[in-house]
C-alpha atoms as a printed R data frame, in Angstrom:
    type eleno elety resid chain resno       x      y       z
1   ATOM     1    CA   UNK     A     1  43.583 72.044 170.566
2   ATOM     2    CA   UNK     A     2  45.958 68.492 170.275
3   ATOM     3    CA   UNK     A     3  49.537 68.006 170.414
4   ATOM     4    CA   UNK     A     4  49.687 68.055 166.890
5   ATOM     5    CA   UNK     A     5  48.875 71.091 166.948
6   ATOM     6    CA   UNK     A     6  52.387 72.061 168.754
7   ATOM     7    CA   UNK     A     7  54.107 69.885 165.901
8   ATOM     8    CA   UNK     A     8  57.710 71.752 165.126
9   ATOM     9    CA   UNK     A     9  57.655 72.334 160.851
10  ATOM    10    CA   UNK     A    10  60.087 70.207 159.062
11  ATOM    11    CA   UNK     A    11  62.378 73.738 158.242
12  ATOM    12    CA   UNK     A    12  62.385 73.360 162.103
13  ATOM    13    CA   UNK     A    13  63.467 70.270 162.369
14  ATOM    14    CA   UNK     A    14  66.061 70.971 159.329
15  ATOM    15    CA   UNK     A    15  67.854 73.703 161.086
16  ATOM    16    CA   UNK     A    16  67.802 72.391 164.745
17  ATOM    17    CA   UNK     A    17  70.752 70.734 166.368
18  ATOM    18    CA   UNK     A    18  72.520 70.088 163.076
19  ATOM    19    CA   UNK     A    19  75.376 66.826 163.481
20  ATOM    20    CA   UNK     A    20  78.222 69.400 162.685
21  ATOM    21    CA   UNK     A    21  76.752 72.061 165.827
22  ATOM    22    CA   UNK     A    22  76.105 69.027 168.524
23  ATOM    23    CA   UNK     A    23  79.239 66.691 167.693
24  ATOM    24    CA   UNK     A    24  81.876 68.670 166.115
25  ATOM    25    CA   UNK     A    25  83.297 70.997 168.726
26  ATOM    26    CA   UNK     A    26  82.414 74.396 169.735
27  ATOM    27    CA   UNK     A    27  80.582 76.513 167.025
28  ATOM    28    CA   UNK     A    28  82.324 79.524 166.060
29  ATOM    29    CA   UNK     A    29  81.344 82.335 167.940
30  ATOM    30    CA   UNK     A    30  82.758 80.612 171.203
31  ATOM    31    CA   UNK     A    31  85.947 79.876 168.868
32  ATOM    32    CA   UNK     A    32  86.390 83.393 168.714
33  ATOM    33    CA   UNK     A    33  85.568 84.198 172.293
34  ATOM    34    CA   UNK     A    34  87.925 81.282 173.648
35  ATOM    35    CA   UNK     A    35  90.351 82.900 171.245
36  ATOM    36    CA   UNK     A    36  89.878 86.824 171.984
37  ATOM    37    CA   UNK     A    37  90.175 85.445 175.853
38  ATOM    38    CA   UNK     A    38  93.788 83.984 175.158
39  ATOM    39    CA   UNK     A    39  94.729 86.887 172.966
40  ATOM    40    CA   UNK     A    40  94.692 85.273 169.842
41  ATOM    41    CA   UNK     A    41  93.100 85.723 166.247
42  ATOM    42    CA   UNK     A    42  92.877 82.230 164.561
43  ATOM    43    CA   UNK     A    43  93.074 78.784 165.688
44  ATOM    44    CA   UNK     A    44  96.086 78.752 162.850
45  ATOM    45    CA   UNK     A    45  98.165 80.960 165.370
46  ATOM    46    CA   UNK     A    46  96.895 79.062 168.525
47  ATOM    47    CA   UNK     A    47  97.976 75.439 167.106
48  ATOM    48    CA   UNK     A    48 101.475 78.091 165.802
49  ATOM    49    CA   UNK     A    49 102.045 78.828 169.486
50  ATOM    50    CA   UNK     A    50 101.128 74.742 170.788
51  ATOM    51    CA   UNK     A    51 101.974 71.902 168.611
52  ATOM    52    CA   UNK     A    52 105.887 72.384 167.326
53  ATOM    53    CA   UNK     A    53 106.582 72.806 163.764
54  ATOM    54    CA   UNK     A    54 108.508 69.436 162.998
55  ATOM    55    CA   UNK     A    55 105.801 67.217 164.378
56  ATOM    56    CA   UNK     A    56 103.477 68.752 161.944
57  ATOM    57    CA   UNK     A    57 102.379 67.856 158.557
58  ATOM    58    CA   UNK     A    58 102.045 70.243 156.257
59  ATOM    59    CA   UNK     A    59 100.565 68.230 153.476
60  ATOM    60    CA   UNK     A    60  97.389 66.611 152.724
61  ATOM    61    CA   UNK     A    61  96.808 62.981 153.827
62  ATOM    62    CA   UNK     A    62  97.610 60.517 151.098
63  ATOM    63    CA   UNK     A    63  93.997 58.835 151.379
64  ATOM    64    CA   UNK     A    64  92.106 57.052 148.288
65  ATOM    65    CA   UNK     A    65  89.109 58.447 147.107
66  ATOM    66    CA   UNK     A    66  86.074 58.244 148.986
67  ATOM    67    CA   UNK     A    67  83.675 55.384 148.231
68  ATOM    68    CA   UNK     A    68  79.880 54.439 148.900
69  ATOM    69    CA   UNK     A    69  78.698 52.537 151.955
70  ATOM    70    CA   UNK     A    70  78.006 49.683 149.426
71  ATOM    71    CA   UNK     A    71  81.544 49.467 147.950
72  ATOM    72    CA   UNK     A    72  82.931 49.843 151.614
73  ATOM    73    CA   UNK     A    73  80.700 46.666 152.917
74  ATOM    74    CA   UNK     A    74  82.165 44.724 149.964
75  ATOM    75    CA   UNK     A    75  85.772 45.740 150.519
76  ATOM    76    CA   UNK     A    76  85.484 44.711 154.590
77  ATOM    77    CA   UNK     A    77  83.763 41.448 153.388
78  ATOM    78    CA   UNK     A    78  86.834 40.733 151.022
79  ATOM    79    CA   UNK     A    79  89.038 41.263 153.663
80  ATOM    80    CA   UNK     A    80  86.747 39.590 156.606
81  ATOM    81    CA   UNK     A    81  86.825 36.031 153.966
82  ATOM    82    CA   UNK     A    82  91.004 35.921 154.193
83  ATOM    83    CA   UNK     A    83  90.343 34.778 158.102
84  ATOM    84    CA   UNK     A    84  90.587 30.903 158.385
85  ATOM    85    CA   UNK     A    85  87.905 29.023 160.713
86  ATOM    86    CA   UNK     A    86  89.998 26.708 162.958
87  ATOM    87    CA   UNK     A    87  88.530 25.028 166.336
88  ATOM    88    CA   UNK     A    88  89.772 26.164 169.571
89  ATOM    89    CA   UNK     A    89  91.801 23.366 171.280
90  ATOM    90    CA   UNK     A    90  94.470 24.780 174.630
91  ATOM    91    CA   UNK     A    91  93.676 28.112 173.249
92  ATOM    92    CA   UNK     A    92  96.883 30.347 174.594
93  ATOM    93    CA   UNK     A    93  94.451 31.865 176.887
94  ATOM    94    CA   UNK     A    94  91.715 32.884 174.601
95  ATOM    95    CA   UNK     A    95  88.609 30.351 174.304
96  ATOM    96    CA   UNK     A    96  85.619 29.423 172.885
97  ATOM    97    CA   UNK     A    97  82.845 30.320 175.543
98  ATOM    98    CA   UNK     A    98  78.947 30.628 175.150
99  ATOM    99    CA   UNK     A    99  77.667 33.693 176.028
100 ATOM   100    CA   UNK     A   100  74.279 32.940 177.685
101 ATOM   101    CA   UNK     A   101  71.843 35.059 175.974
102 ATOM   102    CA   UNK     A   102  70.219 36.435 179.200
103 ATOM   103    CA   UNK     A   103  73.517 37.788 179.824
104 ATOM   104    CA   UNK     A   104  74.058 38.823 176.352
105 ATOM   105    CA   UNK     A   105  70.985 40.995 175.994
106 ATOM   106    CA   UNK     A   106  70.461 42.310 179.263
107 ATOM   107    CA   UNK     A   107  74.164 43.652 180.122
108 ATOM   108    CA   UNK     A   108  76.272 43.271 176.938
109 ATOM   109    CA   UNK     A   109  73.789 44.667 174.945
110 ATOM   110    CA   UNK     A   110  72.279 47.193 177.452
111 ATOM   111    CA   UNK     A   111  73.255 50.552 177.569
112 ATOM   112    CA   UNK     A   112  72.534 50.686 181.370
113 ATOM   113    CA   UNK     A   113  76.086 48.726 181.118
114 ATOM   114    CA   UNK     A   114  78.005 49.279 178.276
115 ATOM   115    CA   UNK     A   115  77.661 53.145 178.685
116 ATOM   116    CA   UNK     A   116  78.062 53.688 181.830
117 ATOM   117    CA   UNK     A   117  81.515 54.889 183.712
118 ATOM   118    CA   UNK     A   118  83.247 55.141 186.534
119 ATOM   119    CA   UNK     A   119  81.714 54.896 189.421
120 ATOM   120    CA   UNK     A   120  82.323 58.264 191.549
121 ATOM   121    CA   UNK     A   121  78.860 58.829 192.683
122 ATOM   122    CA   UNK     A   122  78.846 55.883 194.327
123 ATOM   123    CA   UNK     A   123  75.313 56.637 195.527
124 ATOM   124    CA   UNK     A   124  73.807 56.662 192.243
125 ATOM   125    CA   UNK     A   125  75.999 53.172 191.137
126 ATOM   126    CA   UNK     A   126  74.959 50.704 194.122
127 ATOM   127    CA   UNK     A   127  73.695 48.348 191.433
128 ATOM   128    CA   UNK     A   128  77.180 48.846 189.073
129 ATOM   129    CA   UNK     A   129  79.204 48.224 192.576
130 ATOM   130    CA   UNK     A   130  77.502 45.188 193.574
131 ATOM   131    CA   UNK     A   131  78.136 43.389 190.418
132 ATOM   132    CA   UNK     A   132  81.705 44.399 190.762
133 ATOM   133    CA   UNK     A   133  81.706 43.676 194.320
134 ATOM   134    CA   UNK     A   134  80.745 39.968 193.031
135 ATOM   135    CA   UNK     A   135  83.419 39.954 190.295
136 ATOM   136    CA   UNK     A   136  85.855 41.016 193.151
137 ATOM   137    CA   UNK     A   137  84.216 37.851 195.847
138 ATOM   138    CA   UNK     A   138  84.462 35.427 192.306
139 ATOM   139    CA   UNK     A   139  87.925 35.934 191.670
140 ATOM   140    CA   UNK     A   140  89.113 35.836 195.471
141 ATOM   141    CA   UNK     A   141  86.972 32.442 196.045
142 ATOM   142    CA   UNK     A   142  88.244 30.758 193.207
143 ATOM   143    CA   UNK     A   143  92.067 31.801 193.634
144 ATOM   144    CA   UNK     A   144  92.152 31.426 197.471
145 ATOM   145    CA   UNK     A   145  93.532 35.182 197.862
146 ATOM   146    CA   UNK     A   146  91.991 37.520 200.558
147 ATOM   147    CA   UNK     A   147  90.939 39.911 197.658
148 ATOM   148    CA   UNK     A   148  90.409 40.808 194.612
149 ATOM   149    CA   UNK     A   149  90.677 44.305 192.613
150 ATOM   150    CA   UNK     A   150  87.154 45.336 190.176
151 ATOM   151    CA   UNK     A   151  89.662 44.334 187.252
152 ATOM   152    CA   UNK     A   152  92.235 45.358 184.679
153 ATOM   153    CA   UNK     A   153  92.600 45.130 180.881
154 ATOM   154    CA   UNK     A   154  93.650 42.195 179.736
155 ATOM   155    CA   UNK     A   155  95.809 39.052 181.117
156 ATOM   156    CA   UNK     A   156  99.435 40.165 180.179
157 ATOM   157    CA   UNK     A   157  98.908 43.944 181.923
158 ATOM   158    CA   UNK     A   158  97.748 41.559 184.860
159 ATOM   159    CA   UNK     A   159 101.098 39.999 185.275
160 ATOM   160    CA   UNK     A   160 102.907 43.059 184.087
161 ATOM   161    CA   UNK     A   161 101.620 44.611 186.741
162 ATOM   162    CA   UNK     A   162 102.360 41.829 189.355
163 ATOM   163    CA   UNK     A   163 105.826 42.200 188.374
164 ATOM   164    CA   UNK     A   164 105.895 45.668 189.213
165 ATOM   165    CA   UNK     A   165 103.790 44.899 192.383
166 ATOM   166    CA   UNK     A   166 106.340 42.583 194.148
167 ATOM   167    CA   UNK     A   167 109.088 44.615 193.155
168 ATOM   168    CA   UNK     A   168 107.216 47.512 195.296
169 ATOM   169    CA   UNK     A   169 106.536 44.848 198.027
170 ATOM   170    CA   UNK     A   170 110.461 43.270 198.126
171 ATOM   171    CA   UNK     A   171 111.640 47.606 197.894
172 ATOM   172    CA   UNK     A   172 114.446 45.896 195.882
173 ATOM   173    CA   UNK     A   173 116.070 44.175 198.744
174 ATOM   174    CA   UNK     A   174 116.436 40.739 196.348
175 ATOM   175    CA   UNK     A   175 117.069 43.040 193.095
176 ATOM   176    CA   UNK     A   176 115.990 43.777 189.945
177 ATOM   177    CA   UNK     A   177 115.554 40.534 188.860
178 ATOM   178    CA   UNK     A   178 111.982 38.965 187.319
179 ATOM   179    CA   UNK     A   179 111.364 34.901 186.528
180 ATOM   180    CA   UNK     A   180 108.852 34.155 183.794
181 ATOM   181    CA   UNK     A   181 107.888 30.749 183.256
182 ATOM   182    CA   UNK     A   182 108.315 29.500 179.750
183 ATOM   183    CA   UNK     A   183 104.944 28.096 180.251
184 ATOM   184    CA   UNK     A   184 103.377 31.757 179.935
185 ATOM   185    CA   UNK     A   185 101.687 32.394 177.268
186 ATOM   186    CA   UNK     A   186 103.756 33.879 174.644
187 ATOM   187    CA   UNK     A   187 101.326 37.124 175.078
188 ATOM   188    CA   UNK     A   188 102.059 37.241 178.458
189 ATOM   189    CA   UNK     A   189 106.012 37.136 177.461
190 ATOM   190    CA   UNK     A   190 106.048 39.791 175.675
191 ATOM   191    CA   UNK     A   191 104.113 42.330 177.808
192 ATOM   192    CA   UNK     A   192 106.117 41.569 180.687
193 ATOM   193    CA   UNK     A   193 109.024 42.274 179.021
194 ATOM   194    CA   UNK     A   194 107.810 45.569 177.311
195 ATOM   195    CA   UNK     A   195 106.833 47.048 180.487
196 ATOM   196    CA   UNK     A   196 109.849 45.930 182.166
197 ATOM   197    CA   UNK     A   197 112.556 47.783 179.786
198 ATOM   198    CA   UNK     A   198 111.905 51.418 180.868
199 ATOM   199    CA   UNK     A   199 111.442 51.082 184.477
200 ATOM   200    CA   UNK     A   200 114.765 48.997 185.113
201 ATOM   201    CA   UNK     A   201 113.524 45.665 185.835
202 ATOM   202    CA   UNK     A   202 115.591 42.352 184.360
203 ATOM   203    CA   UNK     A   203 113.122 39.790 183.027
204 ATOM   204    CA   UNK     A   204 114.140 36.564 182.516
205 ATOM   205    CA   UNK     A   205 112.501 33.345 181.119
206 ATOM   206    CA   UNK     A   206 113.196 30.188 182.751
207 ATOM   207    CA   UNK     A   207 111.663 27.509 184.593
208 ATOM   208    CA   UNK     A   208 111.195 28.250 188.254
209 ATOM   209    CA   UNK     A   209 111.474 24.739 189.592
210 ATOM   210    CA   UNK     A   210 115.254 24.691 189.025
211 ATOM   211    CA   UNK     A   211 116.277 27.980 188.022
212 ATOM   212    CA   UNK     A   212 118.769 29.626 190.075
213 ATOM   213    CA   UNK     A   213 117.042 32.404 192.265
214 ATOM   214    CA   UNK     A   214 120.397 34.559 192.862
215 ATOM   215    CA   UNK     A   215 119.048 38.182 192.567
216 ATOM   216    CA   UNK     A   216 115.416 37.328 191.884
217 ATOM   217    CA   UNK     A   217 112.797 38.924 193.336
218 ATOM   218    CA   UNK     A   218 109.665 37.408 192.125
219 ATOM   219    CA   UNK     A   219 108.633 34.857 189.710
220 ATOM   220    CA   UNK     A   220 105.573 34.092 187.897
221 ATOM   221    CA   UNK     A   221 104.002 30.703 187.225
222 ATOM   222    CA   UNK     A   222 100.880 29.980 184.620
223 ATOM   223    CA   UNK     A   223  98.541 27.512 185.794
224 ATOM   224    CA   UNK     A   224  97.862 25.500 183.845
225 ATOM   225    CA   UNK     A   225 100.982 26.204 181.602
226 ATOM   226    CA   UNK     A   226  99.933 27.246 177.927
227 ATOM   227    CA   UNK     A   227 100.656 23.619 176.909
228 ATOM   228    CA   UNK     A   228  98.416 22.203 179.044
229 ATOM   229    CA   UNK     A   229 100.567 20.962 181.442
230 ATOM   230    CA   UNK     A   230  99.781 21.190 185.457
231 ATOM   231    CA   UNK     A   231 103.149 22.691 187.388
232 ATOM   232    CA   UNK     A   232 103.842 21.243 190.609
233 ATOM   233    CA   UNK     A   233 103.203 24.670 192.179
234 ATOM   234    CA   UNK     A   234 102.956 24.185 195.960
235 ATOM   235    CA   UNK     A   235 107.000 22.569 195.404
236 ATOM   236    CA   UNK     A   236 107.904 25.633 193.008
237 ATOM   237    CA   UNK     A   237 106.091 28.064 195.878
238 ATOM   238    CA   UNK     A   238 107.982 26.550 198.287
239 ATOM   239    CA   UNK     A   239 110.889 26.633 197.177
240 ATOM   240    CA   UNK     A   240 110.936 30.230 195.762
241 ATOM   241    CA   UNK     A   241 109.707 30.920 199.583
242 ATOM   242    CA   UNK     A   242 112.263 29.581 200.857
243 ATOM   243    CA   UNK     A   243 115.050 31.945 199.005
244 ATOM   244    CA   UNK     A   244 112.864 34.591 199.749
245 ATOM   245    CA   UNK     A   245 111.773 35.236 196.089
246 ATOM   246    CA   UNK     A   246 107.647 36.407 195.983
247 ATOM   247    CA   UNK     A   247 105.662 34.132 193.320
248 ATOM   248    CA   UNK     A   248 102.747 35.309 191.541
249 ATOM   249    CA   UNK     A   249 100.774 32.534 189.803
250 ATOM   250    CA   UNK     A   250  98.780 33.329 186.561
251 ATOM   251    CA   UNK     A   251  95.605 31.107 186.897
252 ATOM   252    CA   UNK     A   252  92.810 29.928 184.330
253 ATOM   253    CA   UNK     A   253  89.683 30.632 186.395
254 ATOM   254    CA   UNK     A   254  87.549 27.878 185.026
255 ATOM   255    CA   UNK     A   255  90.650 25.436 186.052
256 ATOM   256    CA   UNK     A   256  90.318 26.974 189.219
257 ATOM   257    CA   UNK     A   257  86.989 25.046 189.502
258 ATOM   258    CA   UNK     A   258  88.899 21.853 190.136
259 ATOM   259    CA   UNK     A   259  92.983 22.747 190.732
260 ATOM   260    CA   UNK     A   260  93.767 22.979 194.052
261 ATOM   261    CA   UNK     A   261  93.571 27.210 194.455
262 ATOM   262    CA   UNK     A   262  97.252 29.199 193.981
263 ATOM   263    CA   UNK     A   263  96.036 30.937 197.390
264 ATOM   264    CA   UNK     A   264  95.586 27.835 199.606
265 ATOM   265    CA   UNK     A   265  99.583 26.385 198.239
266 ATOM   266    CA   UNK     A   266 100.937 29.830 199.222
267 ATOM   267    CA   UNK     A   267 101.118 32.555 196.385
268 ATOM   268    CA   UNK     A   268 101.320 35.999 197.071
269 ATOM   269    CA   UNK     A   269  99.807 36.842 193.932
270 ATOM   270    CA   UNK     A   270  97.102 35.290 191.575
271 ATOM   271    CA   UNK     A   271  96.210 36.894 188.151
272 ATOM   272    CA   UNK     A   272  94.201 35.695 185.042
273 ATOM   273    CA   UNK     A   273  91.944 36.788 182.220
274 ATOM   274    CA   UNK     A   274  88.174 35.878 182.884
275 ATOM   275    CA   UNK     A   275  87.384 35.706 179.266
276 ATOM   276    CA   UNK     A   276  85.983 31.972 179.278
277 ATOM   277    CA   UNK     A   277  83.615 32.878 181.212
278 ATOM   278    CA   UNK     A   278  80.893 33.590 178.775
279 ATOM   279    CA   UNK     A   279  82.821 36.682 177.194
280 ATOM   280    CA   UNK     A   280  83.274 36.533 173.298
281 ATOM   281    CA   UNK     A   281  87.108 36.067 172.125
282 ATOM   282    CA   UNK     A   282  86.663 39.231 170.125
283 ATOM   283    CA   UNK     A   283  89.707 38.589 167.546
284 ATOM   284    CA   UNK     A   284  91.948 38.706 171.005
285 ATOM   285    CA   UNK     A   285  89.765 41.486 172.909
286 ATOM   286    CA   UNK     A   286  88.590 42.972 175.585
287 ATOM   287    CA   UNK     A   287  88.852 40.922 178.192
288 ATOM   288    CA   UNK     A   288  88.499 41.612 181.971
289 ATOM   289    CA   UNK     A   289  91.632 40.197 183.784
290 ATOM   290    CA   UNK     A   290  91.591 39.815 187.611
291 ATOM   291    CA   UNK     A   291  94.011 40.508 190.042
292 ATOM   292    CA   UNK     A   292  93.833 38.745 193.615
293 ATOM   293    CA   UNK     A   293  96.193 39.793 196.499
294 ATOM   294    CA   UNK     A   294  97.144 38.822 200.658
295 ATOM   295    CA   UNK     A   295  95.436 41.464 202.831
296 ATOM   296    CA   UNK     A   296  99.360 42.561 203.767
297 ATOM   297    CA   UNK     A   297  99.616 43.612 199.799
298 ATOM   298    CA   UNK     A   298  95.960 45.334 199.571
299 ATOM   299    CA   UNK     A   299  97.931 48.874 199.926
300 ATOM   300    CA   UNK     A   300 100.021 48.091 196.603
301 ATOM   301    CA   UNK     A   301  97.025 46.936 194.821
302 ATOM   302    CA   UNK     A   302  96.621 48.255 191.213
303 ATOM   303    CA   UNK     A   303  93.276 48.883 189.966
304 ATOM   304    CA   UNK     A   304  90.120 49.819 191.515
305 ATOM   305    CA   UNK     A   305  88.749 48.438 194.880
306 ATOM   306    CA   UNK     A   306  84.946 47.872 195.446
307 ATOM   307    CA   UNK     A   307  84.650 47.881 199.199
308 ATOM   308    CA   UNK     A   308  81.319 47.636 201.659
309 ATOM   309    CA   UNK     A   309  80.519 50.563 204.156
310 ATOM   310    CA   UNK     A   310  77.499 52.056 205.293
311 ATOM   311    CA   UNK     A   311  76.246 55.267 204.635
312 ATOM   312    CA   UNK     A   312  74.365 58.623 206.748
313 ATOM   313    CA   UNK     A   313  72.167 56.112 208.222
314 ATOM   314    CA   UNK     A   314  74.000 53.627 208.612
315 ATOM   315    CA   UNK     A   315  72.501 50.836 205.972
316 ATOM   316    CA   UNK     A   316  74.997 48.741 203.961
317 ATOM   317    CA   UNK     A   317  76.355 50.572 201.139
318 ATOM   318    CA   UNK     A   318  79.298 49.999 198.548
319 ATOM   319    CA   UNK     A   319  81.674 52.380 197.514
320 ATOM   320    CA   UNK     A   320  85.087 52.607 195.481
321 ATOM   321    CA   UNK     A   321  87.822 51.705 198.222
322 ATOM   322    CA   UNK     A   322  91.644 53.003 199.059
323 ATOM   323    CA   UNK     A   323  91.588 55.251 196.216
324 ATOM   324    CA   UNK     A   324  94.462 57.093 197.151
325 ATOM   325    CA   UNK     A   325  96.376 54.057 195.753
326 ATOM   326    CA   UNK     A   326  95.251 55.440 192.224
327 ATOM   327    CA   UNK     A   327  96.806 58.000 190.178
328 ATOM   328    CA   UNK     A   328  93.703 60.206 189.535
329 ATOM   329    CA   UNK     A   329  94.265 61.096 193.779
330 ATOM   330    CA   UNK     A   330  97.912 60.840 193.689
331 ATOM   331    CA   UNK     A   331  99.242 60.425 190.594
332 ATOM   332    CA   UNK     A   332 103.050 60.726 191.890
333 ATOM   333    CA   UNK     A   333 102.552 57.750 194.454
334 ATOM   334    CA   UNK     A   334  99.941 55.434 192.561
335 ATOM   335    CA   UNK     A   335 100.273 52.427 192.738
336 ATOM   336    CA   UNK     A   336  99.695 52.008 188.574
337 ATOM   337    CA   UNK     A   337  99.705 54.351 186.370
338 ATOM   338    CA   UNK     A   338  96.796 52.046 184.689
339 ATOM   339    CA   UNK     A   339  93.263 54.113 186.025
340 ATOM   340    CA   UNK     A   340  90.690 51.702 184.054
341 ATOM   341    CA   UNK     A   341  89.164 48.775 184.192
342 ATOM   342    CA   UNK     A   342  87.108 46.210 182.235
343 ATOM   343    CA   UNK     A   343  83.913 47.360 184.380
344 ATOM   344    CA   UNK     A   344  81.604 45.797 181.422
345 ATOM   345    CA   UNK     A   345  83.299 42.495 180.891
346 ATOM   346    CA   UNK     A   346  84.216 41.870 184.538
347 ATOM   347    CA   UNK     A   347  80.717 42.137 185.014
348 ATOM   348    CA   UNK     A   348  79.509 39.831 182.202
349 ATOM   349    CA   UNK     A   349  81.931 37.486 183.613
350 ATOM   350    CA   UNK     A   350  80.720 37.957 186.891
351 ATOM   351    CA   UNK     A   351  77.040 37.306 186.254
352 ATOM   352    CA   UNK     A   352  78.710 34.041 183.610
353 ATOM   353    CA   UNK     A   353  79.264 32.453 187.701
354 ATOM   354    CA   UNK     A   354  76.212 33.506 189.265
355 ATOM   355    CA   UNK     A   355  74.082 32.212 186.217
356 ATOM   356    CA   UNK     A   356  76.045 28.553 186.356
């Protein structure tokens, strides 16, 4: 006897694990069961009793009529040909980068990476918390900063967040009061200023080397300025120091290479988008920001931590750090109500250093 002899009939294969019974929901004898168990008779009367009648629509979606794959390909290549081609030049923080194909096909386009989540287990996800462990080492080198988070979504939430951060650190002793350089990118700009409506927080955009610090808690500072040009930082961190405002510096990594570092002229914050670093510009997306602090602020930290212990045995071993800082532990006192990261483009940047 062979294997083929074992081989399932094609009615077999026709009636097992149809796309309907393995992706679309529970089939529906556990619909009734999950229903009978809540004492209802119809998942009309369950969404009745849930979902309020004047958020509802009663009608039929006002779609076009379906169309063949064909016809679709030709209507998203119509569409695809209005984009113009223009070179990248400053680039408002988004940039032409190579991707090196080693990178390319063995973690962007590897399912060992780009399907993987977070890492609880940490003792099936050493290799997963090493690369973010050097993501974390990258972007606290470069920047000066005692540390770095394992990332966060994109530049502006980075700064967002650093406004939100030093308002937690100052517990409003120098008010409500938020600088933004006009040199932010215009991104950035509007962000901040989203996220700073509902919580109470007065943003304000003007230059920090002669704007009057009355009120002010913080300020933020891009580095280089989306113009191009190169603030005198260590004089603007100074003298925001010396009012007492905290500064938080929005960096361009690969400038990093060769500015003096935000960390070593004083700031108590460095953020930045890591997306020149051999991550594709995406039409604006994703992109792994980081987000360097001082050891004082690791506490207030948003994001995820990657930190180095040792395990039963005592052998090195990683592990996700001060989680209690996150809201999936204590969502009342999180730090951030943001509980995700850019794992797989943090780590594409990452392995962008090591390979150069």
């Amino acid at each position: 006897m062979t294997h083929l002899d074992h081989r399932p009939s094609l009615t077999d294969l026709e009636g097992r694990d149809a796309f309907v019974g393995r992706h679309i929901g529970p089939p529906s004898e556990e619909r009734h069961k999950m229903l009978a168990a809540l004492g209802l008779s119809s998942m009309a009367e369950l969404i009745d009793g849930t979902v309020p009648s004047d958020i509802r629509m009663e009608n039929e979606l006002d779609l076009p009529d379906p169309i063949g794959q064909q016809a679709a390909q030709d209507e998203l290549r119509a569409i695809a040909s209005a984009n113009r081609h223009l070179v990248s030049l400053i680039g408002m923080g988004y940039h032409d980068t190579i991707t090196p194909p080693v990178i390319r096909r063995n973690v962007m386009e590897n399912p060992g990476w780009y399907t993987a989540y977070t890492p609880y287990q940490p003792e099936i996800s050493q290799g997963r918390l090493e690369a973010l462990l050097n993501f974390q080492t990258m972007a606290a080198e470069l920047t000066g900063m005692d540390l770095a988070n394992a990332s966060l979504l994109d530049e502006g939430t980075a700064v967002a967040e650093a406004m939100t951060m030093l308002h937690r650190v100052s517990r409003g002793a120098r008010g409500d009061r938020f600088l933004v350089d006009p040199e932010c990118h215009p991104q950035t700009i509007a962000v901040v200023t989203t996220r700073a409506e509902p919580i109470g927080l007065d943003v304000a955009v003007e230059d920090p080397a002669d704007a009057d610090l009355d009120g002010v808690y913080g300020v933020v500072v891009q580095y280089p300025g989306t113009t191009g040009v190169i603030p005198d930082l260590a004089a603007i961190i100074e003298r925001c120091h010396a009012a007492d405002v905290l500064v938080a510096v929005a960096a361009d990594p690969l400038a990093l290479t060769i500015l003096t570092p935000p960390g070593e002229l004083g700031a108590d914050v460095v953020v930045g988008s890591t997306q020149r670093f051999g991550v594709p510009m995406g039409f604006g997306g994703p992109h792994a920001a980081y987000f360097a602090v001082r050891e004082a602020h690791q506490r207030s930290l948003p994001g995820r931590l990657v930190g180095v212990s040792v395990d039963t045995e005592g052998r090195p071993a990683l592990r996700l750090a001060l989680q209690t800082r996150e809201q999936h532990i204590r969502r009342e006192k999180a730090t951030s109500n943001i509980c995700t990261s850019q794992v797989l483009l943090a780590v594409m940047a990452s392995m962008y250093a090591v390979h150069h």
